[in-house]
DSSP file (Angstrom, degrees, kcal/mol; ACC not computed):
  #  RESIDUE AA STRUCTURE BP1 BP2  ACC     N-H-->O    O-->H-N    N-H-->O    O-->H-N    TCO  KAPPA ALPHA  PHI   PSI    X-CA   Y-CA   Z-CA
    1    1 A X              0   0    0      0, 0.0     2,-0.2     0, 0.0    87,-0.0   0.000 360.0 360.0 360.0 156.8   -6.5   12.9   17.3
    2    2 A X        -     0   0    0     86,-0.2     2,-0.6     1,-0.0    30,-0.0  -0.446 360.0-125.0-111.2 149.0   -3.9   10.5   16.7
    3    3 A X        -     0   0    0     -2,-0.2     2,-0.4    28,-0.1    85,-0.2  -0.928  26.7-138.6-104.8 101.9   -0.4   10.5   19.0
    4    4 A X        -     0   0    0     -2,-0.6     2,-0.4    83,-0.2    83,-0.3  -0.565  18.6-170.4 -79.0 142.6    2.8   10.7   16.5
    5    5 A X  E     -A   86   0A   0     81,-3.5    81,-1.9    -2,-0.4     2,-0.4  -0.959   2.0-164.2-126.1 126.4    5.6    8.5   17.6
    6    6 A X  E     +A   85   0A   0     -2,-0.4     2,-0.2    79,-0.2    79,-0.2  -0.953  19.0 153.2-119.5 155.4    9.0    8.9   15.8
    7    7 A X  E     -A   84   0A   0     77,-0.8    77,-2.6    -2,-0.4     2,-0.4  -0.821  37.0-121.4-147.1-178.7   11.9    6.3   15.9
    8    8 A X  E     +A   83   0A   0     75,-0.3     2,-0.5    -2,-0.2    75,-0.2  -0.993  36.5 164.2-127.1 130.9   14.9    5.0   13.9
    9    9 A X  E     -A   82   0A   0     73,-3.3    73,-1.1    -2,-0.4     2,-0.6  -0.958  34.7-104.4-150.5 129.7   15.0    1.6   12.9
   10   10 A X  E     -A   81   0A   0     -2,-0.5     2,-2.6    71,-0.2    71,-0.2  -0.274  34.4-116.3 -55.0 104.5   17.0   -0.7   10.2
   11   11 A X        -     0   0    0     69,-1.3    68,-0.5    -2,-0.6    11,-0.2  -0.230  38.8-157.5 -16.2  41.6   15.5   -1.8    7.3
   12   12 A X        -     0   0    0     -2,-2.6     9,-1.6    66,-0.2     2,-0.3   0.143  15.2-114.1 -36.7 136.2   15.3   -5.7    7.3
   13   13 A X  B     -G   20   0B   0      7,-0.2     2,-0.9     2,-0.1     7,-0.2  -0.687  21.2-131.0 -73.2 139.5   15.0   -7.8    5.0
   14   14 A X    >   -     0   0    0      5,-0.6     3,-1.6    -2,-0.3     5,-0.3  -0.659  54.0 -63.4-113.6 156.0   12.2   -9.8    4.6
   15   15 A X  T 3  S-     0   0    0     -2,-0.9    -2,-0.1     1,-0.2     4,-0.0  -0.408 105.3 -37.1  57.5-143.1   12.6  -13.6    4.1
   16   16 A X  T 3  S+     0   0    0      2,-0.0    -1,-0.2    -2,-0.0    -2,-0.0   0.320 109.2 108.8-107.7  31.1   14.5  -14.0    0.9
   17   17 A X  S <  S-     0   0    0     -3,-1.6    -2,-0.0     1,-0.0     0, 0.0   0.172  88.5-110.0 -64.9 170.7   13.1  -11.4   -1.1
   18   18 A X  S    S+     0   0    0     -5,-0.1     2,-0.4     2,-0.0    -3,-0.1  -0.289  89.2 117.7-105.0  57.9   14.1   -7.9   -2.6
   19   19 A X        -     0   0    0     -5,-0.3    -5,-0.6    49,-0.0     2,-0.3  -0.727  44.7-168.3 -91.8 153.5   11.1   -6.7    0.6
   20   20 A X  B     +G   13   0B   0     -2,-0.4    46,-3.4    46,-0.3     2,-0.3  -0.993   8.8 173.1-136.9 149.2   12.2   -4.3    3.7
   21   21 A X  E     -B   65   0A   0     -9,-1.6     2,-0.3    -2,-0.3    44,-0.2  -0.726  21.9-131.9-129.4-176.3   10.4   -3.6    6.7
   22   22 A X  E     -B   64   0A   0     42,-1.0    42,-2.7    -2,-0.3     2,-0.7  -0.848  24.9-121.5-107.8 132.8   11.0   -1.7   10.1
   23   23 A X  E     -B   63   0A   0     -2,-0.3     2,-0.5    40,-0.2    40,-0.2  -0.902  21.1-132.3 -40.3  96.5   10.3   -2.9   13.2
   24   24 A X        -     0   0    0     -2,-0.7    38,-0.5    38,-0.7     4,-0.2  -0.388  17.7-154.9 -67.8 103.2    7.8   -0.7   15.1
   25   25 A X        +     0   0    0     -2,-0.5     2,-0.2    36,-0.1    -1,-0.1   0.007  60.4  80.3 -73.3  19.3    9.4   -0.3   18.7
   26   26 A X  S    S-     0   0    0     36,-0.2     2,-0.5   -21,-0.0    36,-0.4  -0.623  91.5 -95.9-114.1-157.7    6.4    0.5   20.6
   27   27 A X     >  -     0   0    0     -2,-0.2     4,-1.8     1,-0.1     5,-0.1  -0.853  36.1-166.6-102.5  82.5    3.4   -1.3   22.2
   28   28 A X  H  >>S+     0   0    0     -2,-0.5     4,-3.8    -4,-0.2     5,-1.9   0.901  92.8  51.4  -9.8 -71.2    0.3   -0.9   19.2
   29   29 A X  H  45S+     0   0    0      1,-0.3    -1,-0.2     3,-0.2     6,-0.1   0.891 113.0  43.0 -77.0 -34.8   -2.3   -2.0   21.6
   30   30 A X  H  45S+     0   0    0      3,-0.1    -1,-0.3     1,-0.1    -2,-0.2   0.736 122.3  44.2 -88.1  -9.8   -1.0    0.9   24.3
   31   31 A X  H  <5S+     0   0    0     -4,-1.8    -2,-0.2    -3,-0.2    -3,-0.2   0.925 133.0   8.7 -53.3 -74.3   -0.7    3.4   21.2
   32   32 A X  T  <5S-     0   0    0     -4,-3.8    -3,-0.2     2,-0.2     3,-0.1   0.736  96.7-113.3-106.6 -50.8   -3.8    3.0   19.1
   33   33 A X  S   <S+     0   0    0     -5,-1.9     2,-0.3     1,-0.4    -4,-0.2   0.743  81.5  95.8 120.4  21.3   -6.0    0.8   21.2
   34   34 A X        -     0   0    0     -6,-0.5    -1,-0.4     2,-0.1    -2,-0.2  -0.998  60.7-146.8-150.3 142.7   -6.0   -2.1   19.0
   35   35 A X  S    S+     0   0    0     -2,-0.3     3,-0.1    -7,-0.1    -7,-0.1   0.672  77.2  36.1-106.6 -24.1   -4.1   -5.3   18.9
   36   36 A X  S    S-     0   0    0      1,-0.2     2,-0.3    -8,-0.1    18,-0.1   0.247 104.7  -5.3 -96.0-131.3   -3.8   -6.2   15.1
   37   37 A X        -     0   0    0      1,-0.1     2,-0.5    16,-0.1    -1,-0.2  -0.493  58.8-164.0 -93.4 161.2   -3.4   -4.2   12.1
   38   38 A X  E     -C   54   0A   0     16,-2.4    16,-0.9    -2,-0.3     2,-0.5  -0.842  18.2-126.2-118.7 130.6   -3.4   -0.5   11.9
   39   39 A X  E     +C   53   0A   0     -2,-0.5    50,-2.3    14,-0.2    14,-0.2  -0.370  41.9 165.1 -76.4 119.7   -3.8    1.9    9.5
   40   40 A X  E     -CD  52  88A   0     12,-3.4    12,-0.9    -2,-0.5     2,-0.3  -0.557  34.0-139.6-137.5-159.1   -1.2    4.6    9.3
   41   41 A X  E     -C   51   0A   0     46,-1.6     2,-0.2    10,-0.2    10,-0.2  -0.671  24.8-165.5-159.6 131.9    0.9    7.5    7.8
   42   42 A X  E     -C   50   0A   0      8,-1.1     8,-0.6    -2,-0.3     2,-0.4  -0.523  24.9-149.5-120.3 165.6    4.5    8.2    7.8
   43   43 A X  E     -CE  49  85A   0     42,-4.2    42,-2.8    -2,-0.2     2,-0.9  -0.944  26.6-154.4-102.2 108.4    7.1   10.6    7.3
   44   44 A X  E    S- E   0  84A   0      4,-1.3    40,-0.2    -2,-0.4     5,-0.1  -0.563  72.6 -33.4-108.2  78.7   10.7    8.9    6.0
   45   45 A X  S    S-     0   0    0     -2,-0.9    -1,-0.2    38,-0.6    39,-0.1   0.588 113.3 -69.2  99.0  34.2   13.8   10.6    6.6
   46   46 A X  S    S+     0   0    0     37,-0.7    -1,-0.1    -3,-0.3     3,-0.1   0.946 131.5  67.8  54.8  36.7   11.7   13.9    6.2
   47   47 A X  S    S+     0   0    0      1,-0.3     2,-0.4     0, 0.0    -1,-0.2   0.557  80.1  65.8-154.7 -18.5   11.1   13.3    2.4
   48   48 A X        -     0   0    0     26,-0.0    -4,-1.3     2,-0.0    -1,-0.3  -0.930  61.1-159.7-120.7 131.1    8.9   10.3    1.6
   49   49 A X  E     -C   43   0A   0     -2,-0.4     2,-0.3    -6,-0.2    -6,-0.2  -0.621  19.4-167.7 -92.0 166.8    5.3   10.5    2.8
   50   50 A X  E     -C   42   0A   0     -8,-0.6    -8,-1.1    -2,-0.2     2,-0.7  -0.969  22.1-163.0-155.4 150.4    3.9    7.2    3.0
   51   51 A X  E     +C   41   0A   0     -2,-0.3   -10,-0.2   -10,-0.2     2,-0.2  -0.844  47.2  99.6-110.2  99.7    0.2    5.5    3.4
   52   52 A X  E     -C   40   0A   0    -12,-0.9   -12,-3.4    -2,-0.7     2,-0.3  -0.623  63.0 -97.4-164.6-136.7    0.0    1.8    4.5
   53   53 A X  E     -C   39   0A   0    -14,-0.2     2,-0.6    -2,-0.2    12,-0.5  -0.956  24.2-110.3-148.3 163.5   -0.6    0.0    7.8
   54   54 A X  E     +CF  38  64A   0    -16,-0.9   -16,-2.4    -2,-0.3     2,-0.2  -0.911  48.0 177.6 -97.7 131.9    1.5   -1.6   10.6
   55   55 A X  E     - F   0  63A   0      8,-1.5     8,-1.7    -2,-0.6     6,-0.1  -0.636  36.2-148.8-134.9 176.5    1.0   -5.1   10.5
   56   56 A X    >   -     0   0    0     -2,-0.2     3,-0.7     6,-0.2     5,-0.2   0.770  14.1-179.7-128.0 -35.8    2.1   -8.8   12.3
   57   57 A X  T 3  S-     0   0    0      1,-0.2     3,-0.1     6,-0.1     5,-0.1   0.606  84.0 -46.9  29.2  18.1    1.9  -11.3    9.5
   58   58 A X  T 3  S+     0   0    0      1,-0.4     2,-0.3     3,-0.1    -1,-0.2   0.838 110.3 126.3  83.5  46.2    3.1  -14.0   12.2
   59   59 A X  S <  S-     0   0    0     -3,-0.7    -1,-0.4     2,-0.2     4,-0.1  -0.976  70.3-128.0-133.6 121.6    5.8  -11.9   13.6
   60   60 A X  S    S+     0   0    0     -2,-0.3     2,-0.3    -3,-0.1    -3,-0.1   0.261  92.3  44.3 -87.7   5.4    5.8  -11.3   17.4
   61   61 A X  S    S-     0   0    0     -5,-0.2     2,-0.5    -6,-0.1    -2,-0.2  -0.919  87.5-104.4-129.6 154.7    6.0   -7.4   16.6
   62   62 A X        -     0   0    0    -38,-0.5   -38,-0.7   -36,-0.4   -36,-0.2  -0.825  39.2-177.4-101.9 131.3    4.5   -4.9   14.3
   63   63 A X  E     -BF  23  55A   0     -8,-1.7    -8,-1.5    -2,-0.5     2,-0.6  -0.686  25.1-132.5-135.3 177.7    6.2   -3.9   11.8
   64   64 A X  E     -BF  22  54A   0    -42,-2.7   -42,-1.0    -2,-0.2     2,-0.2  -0.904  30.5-123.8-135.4 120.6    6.0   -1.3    8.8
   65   65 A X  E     -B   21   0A   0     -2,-0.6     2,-0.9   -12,-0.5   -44,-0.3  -0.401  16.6-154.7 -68.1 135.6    6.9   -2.5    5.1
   66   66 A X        -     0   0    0    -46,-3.4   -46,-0.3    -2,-0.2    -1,-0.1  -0.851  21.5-152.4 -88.9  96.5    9.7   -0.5    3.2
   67   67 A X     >  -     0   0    0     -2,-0.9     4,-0.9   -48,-0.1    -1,-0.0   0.068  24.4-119.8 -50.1-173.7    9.3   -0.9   -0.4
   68   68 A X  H  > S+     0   0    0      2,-0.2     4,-1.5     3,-0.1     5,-0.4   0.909 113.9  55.8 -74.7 -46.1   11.3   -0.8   -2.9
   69   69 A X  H  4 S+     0   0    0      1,-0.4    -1,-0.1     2,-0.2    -3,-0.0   0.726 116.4  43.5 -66.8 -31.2    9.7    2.0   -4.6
   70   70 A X  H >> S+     0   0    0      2,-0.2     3,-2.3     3,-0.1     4,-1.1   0.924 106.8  60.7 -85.6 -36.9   10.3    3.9   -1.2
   71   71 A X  H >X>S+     0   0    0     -4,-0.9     5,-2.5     1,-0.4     3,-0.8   0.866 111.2  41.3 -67.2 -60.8   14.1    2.4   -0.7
   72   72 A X  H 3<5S+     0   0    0     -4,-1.5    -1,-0.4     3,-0.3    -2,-0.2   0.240 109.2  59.5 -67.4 -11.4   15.1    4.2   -4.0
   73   73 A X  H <45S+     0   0    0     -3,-2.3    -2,-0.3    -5,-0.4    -1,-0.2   0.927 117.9  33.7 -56.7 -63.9   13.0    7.4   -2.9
   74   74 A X  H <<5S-     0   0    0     -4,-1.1    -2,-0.3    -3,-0.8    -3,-0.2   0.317 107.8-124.9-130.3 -27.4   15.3    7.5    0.0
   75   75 A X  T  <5 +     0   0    0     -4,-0.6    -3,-0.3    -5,-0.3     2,-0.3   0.774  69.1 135.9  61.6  32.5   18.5    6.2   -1.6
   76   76 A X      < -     0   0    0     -5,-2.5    -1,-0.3    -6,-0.2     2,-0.2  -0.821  40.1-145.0-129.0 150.8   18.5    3.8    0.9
   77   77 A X    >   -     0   0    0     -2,-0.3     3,-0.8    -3,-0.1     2,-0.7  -0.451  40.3 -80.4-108.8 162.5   19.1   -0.4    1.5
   78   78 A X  T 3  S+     0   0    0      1,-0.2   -66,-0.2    -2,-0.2   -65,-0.1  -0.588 120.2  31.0 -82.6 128.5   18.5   -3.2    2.9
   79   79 A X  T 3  S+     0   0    0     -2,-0.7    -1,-0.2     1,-0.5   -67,-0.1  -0.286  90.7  99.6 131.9 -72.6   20.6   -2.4    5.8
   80   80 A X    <   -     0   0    0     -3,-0.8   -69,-1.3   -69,-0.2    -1,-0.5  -0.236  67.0-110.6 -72.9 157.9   20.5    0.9    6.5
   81   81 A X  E     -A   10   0A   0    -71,-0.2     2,-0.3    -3,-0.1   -71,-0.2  -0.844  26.1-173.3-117.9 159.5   18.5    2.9    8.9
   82   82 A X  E     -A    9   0A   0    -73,-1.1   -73,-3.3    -2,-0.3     2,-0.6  -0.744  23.0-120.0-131.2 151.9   15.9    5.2    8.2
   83   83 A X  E     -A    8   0A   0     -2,-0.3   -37,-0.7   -75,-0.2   -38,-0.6  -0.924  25.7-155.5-117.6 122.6   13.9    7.7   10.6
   84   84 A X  E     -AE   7  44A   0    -77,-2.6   -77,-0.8    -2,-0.6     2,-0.7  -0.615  20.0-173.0-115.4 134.5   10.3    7.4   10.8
   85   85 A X  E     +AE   6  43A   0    -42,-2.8   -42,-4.2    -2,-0.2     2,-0.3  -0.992  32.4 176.4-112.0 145.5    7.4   10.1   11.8
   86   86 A X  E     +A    5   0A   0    -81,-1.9   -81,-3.5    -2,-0.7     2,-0.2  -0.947  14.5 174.5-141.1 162.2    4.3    7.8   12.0
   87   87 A X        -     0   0    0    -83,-0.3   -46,-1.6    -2,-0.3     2,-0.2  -0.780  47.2 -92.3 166.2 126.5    0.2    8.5   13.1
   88   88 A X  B     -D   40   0A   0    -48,-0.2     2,-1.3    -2,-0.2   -48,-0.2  -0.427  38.2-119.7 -98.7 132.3   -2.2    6.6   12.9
   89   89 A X        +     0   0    0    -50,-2.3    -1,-0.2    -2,-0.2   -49,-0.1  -0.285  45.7 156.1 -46.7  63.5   -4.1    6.9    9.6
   90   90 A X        +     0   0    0     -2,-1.3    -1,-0.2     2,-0.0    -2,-0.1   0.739  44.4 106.2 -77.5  -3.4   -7.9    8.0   10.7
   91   91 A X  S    S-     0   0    0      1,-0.2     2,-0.1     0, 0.0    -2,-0.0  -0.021  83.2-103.2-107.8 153.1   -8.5    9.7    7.0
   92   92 A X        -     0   0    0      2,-0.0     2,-0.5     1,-0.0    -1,-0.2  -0.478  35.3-141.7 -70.3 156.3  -10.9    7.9    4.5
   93   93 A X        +     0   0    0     -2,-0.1     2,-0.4     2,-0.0    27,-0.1  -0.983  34.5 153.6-121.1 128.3   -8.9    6.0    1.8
   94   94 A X        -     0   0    0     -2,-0.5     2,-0.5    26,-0.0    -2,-0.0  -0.983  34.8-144.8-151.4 151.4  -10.3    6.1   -1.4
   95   95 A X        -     0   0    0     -2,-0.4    32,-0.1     0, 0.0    -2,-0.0  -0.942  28.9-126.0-116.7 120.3   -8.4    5.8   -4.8
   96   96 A X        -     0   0    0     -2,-0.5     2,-0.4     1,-0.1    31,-0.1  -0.201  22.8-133.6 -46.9 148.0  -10.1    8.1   -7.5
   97   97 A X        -     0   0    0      2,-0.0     2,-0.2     4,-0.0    -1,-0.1  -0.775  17.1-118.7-111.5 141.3  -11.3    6.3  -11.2
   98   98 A X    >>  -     0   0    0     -2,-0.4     3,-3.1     1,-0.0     4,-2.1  -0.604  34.2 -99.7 -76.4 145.9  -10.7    7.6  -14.3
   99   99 A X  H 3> S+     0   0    0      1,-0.3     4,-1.3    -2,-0.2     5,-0.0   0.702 117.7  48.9 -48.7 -40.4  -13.4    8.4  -16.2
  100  100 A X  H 34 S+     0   0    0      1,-0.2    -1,-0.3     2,-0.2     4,-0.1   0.309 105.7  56.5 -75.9   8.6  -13.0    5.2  -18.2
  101  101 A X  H <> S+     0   0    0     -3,-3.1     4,-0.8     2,-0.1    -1,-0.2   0.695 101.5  50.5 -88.0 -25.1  -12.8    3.4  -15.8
  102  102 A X  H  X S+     0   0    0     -4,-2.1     4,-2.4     1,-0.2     3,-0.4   0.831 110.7  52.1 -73.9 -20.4  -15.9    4.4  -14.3
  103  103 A X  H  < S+     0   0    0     -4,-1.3    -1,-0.2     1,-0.3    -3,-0.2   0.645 105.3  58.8 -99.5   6.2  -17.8    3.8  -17.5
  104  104 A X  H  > S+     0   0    0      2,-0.1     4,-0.6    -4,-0.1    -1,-0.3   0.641 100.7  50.0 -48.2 -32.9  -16.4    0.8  -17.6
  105  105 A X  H >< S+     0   0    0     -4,-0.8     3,-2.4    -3,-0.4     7,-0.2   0.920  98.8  63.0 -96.0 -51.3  -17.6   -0.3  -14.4
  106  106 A X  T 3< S+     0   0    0     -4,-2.4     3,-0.3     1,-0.2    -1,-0.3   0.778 105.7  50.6 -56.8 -13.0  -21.1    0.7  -15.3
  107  107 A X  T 34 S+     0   0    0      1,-0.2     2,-0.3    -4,-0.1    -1,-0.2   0.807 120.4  41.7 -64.7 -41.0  -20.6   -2.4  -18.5
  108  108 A X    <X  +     0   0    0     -3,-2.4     4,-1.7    -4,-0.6     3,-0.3  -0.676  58.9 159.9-156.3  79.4  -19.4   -4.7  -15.7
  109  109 A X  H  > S+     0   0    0     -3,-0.3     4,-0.6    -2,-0.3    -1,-0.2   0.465  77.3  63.4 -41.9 -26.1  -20.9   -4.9  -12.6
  110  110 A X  H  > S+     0   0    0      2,-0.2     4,-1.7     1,-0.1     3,-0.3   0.878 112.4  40.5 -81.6 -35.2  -19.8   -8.0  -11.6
  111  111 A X  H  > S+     0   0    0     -3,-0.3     4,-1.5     1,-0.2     5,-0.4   0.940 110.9  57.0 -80.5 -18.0  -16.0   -6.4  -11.7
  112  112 A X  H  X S+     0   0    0     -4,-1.7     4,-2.3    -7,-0.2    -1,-0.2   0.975 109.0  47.9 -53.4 -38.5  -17.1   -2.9  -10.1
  113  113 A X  H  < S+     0   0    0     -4,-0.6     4,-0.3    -3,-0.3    -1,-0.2   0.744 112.8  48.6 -94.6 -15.0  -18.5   -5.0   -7.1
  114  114 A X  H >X S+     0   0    0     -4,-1.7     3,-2.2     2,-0.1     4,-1.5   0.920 111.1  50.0 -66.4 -75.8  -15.1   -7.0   -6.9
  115  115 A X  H >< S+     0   0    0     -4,-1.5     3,-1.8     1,-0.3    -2,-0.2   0.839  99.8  59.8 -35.8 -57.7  -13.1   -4.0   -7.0
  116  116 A X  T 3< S+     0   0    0     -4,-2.3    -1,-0.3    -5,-0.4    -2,-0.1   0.889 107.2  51.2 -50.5 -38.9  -15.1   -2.3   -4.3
  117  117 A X  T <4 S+     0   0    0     -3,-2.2    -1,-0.3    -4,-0.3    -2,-0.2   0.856  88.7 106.3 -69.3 -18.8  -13.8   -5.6   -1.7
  118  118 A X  S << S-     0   0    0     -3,-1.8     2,-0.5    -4,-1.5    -3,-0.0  -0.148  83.6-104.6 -73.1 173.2  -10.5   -5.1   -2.7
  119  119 A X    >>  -     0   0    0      1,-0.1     3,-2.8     4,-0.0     4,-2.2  -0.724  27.5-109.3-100.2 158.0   -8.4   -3.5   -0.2
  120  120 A X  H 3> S+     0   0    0     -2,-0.5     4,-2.8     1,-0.3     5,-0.2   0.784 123.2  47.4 -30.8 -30.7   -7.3    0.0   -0.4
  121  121 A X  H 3> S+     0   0    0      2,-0.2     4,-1.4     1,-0.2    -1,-0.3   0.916 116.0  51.5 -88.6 -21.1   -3.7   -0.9   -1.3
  122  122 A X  H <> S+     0   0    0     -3,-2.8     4,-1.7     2,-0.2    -2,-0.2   0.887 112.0  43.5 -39.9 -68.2   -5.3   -3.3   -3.9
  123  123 A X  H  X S+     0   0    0     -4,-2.2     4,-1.1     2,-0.2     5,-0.3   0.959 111.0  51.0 -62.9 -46.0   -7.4   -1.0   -5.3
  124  124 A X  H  X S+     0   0    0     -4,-2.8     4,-2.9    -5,-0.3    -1,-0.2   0.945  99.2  64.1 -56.0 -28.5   -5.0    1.6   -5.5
  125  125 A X  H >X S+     0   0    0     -4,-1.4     4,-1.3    -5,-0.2     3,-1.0   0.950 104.6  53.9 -49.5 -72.3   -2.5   -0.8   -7.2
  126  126 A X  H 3X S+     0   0    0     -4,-1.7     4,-1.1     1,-0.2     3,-0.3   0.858 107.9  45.4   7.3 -99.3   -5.4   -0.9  -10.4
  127  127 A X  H 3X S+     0   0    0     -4,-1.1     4,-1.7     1,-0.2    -1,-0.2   0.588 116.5  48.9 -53.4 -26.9   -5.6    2.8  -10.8
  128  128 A X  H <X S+     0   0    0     -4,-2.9     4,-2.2    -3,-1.0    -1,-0.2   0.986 110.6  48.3 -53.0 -77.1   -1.7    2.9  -10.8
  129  129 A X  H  < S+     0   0    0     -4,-1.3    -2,-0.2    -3,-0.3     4,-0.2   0.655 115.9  43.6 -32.2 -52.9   -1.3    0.3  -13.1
  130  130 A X  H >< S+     0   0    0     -4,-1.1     3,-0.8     2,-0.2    -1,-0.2   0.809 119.6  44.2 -42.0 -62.2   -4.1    2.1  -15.5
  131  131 A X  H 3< S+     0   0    0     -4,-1.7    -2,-0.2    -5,-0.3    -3,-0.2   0.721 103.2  60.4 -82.5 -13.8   -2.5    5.6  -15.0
  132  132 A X  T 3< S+     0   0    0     -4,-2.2    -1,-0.2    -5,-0.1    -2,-0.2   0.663  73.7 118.6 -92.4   0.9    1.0    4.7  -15.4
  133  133 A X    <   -     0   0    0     -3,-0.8     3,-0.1    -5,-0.2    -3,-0.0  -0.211  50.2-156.8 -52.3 140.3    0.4    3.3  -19.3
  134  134 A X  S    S+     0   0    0      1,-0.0     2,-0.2     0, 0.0    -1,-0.1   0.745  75.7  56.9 -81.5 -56.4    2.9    5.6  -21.8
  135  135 A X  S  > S-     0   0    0      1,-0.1     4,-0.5     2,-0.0    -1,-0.0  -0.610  80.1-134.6-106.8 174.7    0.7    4.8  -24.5
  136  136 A X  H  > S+     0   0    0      2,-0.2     4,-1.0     1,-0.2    -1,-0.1   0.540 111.3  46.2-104.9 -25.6   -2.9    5.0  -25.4
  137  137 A X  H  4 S+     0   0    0      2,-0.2     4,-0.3     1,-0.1    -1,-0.2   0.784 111.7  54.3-107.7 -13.6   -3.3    1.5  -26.7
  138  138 A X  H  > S+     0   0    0      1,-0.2     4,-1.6     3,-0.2    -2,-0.2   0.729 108.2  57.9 -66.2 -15.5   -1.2    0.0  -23.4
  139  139 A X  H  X S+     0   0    0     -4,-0.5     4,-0.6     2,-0.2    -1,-0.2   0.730 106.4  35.2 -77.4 -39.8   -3.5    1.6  -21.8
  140  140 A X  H  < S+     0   0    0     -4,-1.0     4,-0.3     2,-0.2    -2,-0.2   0.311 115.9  58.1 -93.5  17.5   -6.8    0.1  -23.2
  141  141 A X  H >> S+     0   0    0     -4,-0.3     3,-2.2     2,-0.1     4,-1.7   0.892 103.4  49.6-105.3 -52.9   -5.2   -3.1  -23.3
  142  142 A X  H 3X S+     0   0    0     -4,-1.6     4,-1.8     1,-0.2    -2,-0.2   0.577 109.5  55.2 -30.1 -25.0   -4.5   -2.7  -19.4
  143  143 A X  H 3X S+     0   0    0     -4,-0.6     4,-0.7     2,-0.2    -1,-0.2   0.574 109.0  50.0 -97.9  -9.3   -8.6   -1.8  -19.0
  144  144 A X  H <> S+     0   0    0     -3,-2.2     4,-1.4    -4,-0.3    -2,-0.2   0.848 114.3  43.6 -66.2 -54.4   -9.4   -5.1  -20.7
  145  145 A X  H >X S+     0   0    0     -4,-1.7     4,-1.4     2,-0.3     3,-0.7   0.820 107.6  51.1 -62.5 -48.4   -7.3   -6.7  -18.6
  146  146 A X  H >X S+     0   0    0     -4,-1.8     4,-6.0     1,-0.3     3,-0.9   0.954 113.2  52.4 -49.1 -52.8   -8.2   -5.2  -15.3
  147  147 A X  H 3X S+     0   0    0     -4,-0.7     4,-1.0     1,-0.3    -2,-0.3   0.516 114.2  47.7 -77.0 -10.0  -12.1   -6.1  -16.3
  148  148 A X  H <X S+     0   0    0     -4,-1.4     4,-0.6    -3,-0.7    -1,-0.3   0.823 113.7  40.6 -12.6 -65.3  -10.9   -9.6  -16.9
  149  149 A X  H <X>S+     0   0    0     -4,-1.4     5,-2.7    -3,-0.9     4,-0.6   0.829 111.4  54.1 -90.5 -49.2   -9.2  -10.1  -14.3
  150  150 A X  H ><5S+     0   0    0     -4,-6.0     3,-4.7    -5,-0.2    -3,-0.2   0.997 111.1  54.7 -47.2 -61.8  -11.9   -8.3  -11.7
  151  151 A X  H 3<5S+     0   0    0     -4,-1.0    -2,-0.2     1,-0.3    -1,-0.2   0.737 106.9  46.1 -40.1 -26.5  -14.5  -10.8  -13.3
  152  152 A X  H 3<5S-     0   0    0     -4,-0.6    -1,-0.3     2,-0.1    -2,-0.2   0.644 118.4-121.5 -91.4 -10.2  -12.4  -13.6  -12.4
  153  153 A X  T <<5 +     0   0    0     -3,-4.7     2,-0.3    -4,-0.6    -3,-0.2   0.907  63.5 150.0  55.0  57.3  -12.0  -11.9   -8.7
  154  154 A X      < -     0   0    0     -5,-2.7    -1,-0.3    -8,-0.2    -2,-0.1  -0.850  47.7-119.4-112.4 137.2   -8.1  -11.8   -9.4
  155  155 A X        -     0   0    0     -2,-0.3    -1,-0.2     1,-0.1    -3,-0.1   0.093  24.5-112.2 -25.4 155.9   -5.7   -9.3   -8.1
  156  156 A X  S    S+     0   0    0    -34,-0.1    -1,-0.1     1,-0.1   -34,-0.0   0.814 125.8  47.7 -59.0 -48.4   -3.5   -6.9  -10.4
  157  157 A X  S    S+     0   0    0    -35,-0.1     2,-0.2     2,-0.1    -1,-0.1   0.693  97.3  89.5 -82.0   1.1   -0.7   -8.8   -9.3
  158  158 A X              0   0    0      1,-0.1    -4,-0.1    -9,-0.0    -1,-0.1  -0.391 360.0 360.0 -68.5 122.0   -2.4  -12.3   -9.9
  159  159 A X              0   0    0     -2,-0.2    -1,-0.1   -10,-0.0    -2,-0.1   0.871 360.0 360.0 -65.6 360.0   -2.0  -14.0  -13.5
């Protein structure tokens, strides 16, 4: 079982972007047992659950990115501080297909076997994209496009 560590910590901006992180105020490697990244899941300000990892990106601390999409969850800025329950993430990650997608996949093997490297937050980004279409033809125009774009071994967020 995993040891939960809660803190409060300011949102930061990062670089000169609309990004935010935290800075995670312990010792990783005397937590979890591991010196790079970790996978984890946290509790923010008791209302936003969240799945994603503590990471260094060439930053002398580990830190955990705040999206946007959480910032506006939270009603909160860059700036402000937020109160974290965090644990380290032992749970399989898998993001469920849709049924067309999956019989998609079986059409186009070469993008089924791209999608399967991607990483979890990768993949989930896909099925988002896919499930969040309004309409039925943004939607198959988005399931051309993913199998395009897998073939080419591009990203969702890659042109």
């Amino acid at each position: 079982m995993s040891r939960k560590v809660t803190f409060d910590a300011v949102i930061r901006q990062h670089g000169g972007m609309n990004a935010g992180y935290v800075v995670f105020p312990y010792n990783v490697q005397e937590l979890f047992g591991v010196k790079g990244q970790v996978k984890v899941k946290a509790l923010i300000d008791g209302k936003v659950t969240y799945r994603g990892s503590l990471t260094k990106m060439n930053m002398p601390e580990h830190w955990l990115g705040i999206t946007q999409t959480i910032r506006q969850q939270l009603g909160k800025e860059l700036g402000d501080t937020i109160h974290v329950e965090l644990e380290q993430d032992l749970e399989v990650r898998e993001v469920p297909l849709t049924a067309e997608v999956v019989a998609l996949f079986a059409k186009h093997p070469k993008a089924e076997a791209f999608y399967t490297k991607l990483s979890y937050t990768d993949r989930k980004e896909y099925m988002v994209w896919i499930t969040s279409a309004k309409r039925e033809e943004t939607k198959q125009n988005r399931l051309k496009s993913m199998i395009e774009k897998l073939e080419a071994g591009k990203k969702v967020t890659e042109k």
